[in-house]
Each structure stands twice: as structure tokens, then as C-alpha cells.
N, C-alpha and C positions, 0 to 999 in steps of 0.2 A: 363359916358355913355359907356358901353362896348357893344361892339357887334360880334353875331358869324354869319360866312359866311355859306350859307346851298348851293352847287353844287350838284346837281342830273347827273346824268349821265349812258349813255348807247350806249357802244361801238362807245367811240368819244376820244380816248385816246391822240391821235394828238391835238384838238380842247380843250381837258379839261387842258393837260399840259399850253395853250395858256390863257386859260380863269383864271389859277390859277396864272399866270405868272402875268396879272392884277390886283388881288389883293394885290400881293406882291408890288407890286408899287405905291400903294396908299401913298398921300403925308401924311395923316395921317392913323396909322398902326389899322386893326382889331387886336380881338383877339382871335380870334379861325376861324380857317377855316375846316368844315365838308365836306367829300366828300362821298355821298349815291351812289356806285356803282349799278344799277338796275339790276345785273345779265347779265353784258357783258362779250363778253367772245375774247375782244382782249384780248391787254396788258393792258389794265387799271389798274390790280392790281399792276401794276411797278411804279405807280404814289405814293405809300408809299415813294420809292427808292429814286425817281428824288424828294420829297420833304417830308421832313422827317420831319416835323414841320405840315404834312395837319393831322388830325384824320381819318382815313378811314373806311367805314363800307362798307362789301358787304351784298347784299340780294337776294333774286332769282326776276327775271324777272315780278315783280309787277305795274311797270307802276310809272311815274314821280308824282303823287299825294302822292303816298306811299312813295316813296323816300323823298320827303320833307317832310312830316308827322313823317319820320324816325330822318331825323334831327331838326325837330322842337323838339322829343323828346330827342336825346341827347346832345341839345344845352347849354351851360352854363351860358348864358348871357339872360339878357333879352330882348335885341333889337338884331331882326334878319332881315338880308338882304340874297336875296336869287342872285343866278347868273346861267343861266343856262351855260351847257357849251361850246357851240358853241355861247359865246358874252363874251364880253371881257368890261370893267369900263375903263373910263377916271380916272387920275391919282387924282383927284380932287374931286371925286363924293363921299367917304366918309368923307372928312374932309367938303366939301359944306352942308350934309345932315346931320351930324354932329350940324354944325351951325346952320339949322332950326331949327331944335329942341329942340335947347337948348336957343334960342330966341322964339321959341312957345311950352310952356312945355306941353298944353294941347292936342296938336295933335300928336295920338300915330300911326302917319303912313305919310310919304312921298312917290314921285315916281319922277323921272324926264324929261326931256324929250329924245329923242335918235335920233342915226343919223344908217340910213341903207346901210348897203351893199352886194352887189351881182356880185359875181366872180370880186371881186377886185375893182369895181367901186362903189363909193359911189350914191345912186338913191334918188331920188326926194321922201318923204313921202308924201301921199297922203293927202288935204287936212282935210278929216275926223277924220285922227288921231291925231289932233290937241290936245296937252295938257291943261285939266283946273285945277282948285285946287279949293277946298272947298267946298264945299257940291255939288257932281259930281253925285248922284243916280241916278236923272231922264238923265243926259249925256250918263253915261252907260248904260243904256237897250238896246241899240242897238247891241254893240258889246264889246269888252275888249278894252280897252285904254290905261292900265297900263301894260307895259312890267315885265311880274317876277324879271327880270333880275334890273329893275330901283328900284325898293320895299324895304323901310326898315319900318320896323313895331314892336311896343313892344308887348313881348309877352299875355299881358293881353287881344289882339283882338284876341286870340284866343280863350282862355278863353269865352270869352263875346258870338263870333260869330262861332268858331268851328274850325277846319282846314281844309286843301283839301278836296274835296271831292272824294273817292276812286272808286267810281261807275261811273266817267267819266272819258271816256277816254282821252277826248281832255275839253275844255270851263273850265276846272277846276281851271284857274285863274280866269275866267267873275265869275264864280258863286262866289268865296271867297270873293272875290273886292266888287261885290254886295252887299255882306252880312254886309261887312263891312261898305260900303258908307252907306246902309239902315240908319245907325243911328249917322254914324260919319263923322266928315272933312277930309278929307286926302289932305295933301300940296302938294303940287308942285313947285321944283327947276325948272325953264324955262331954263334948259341950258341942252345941248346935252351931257350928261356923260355914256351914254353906246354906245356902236357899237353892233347894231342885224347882225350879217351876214346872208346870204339866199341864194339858190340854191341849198343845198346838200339833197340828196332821202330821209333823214331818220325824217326829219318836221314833226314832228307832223301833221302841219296845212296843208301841201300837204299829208298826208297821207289819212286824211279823207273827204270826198266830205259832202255836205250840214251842213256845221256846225252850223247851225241855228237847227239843229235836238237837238245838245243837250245843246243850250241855252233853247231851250223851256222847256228841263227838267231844270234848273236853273232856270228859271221865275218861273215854277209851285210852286216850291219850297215856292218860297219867296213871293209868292203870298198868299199861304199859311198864311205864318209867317205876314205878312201885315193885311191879316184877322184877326188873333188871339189878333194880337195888336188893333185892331181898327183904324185903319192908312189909312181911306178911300182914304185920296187925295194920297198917294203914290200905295193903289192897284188900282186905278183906271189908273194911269201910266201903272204899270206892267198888269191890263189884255188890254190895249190897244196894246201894245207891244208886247203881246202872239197873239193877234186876227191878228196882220200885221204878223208874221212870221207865224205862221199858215195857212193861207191864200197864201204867197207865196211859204211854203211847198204842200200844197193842191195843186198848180194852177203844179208844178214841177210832181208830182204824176199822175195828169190828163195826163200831158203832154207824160208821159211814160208808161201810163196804169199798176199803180204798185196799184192794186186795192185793195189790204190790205189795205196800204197809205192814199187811198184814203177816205176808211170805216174811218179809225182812226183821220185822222184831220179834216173831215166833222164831226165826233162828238164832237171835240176838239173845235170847232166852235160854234157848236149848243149849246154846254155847257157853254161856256164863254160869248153868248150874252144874 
């Protein structure tokens, strides 16, 4: 079971030395570690220097979906785990995930659980981000569950279900995980083997306000593909799920007289019931 590490990265050249620094420390060793520079323009490219065993690829300023999509294709292995680079693995977490898998051959995807920190102090996870395992689709339509950063997967779910999706900006793990859960199990190590850190500007998820905007373009999606399959009791989940977040984007829109907003998910509405 060989596996290649996929780091995405941009302008975090401190945080990725750090993140890369955990791989290396794994009690058991990957075998390739990729790093998709996204077009920063510290020092990151010095991260060849300081480790002269990562593969490195730079690209212009395309966004974290592209980046991994980059290493998904020049990966060598078939089972791919991703890290982004402001989080760092427990010493433990590939030789653990290792072991699922090789005790459940059929489940070609793991995640596990994590522990959070902000400006140095470890924080209390919120109860909703509680980890499950095994058939998780209707758990997820709410939100992402599964940290990128926890993820190893063979590469045949790509195949099956697609890769990143390049036209979001942010939710681009919810939609993939989605896609995935739609039709398979994905396990779960209950044990805390990543560290997220949090508090610095350049978050993704502080970056952008109402992220339920572009889960609803993931639901639509797959709502879609729900239909085409015939899979009533799962699109009946996902348009229930489109109709609650719609409804609380619509109610957000009144609220601030954004009357485009407002045109657009009252039809979103009228459409879905």
C-alpha cells in the first residue's frame, strides 16, 4: 500500500516547512510527498532546498482545488492523502490508516478525527463536528465533516466520482466527500491525528461570508446526479437540504435588501417545492 502526500499551498512558506516537517515523522514512512505551490510569491520555492526529497511543482495563482487536482495528477501511487499546509499529522496517523485498510480492503477512503488550535491554545470542537464512519451522505448535507488534511483515499474514487471541483472557490471538499459518500462508506479512525490551527487572515473559511452559498451549488449538483440515477430517497434528503439553506440565504437577503438575492432564491424555492 504505497501512498503519495498531495500539500497545496500559498504563501505559507513558515506553516508548510512545519506541515512537511510532520510527514517526515510519521512512524510509518510515505512515499512520495508532492508540493503544488498555487503561485506564491514568498519564499516557498526554497522549500525544494530545506527538503530535497519533496517533488515540487509551481503553478500561477489558480486556487487550492487546482492545486490538488495538480497533484492528484502527478501522483505515483495509488492511495493519496492530502495535508493542507497550515496542519500538521500526529506521528501515528499513517501507520493507523494504514492498518484500516488493510483490515477493510473494501473501503477505498478513511478520515479521522482532529484536535483544534488557535494562537497556541488547543479549543474545545464544537459538538456538530462530531466524526461518523460508514455510510455518512445524509450526516453530511449539512456541512463538511471531513478535514482534507485527515483524507486518504485510492485513487479509483476519482475515477468513479471526479476530482475537486475548480469552479469553487471555498466547499470544494463538502462537494467531493459528497460525491463520494453518494455511493460509498468512508471509515473512520476515532482518534485525534491531525492538529487544524486557526486564527491566521489568509482561511479560506474566514475569507468568504455565507458559505452555505456555495454548498447550495454542490447540492444542486448532486441532486442532479440523484435524479439521473433514480435514487429517490437520497434526492429527497438533498432537495430538503437545498429548501433549509435556501430559505436561510433568502431570509439573510431580505434582511439586507440585496434584491437580486432576493429574486434568485425565491425562485430557488418556488422551484424545489
Amino acid at each position: 500500500m504505497k501512498i503519495s502526500v498531495i500539500i497545496p499551498t500559498y504563501n505559507r512558506y513558515t506553516f508548510l516547512k512545519r506541515a512537511i516537517a510532520s510527514v517526515l515523522a510519521q512512524t510509518q514512512p510515505v512515499d512520495e510527498i508532492i508540493v503544488i505551490d498555487d503561485g506564491s510569491t514568498d519564499a516557498t520555492a526554497n522549500i525544494q532546498n530545506d527538503f530535497p526529497q519533496v517533488r515540487y511543482f509551481h503553478q500561477n495563482n489558480l486556487g487550492v482545488s487546482s492545486a490538488r487536482n495538480r497533484g492528484i495528477v502527478h501522483a505515483k501511487n495509488e492511495w493519496i492523502a492530502f495535508l493542507d499546509s497550515d496542519d500538521v499529522w500526529h506521528r501515528d496517523k499513517i501507520a493507523l490508516q494504514r492498518a484500516f485498510h488493510q483490515a477493510n480492503p473494501t473501503i477505498l477512503m478513511s478520515y479521522t478525527d482532529e484536535c483544534w488550535v488557535r494562537n497556541a491554545v488547543e479549543v474545545k470542537v464544537p459538538k456538530k463536528f462530531k466524526k461518523i464512519g460508514g455510510n455518512i451522505f445524509e450526516q453530511s448535507l449539512s456541512f463538511c465533516n471531513i478535514a482534507p488534511s485527515s483524507a486518504l483515499l485510492h485513487t479509483n474514487l476519482f475515477e468513479l466520482c471526479g476530482n475537486f471541483d475548480e469552479n469553487l472557490e471555498v466547499c470544494e471538499d463538502y462537494d467531493l466527500w459528497l460525491r463520494i459518500a453518494f455511493g460509498h462508506e468512508i471509515g473512520l479512525i476515532e482518534k485525534k491525528l491531525i492538529i487544524k490551527y486557526a486564527g491566521h487572515e489568509d482561511q479560506l473559511s474566514f475569507k468568504h461570508w455565507g458559505m452555505d452559498r456555495f454548498r447550495t451549488q454542490s447540492l444542486e449538483k448532486i441532486l442532479q446526479y440523484a435524479n439521473d440515477m433514480q435514487d429517490w430517497k437520497k434526492y429527497v434528503m438533498i432537495k430538503k437540504e437545498l429548501l433549509k439553506k435556501y430559505g436561510l440565504l433568502l431570509k439573510g437577503a431580505r434582511k439586507y435588501d440585496k434584491i437580486a438575492d432576493i429574486k434568485f432564491y425565491e425562485k430557488r424555492v418556488e422551484n424545489l417545492q
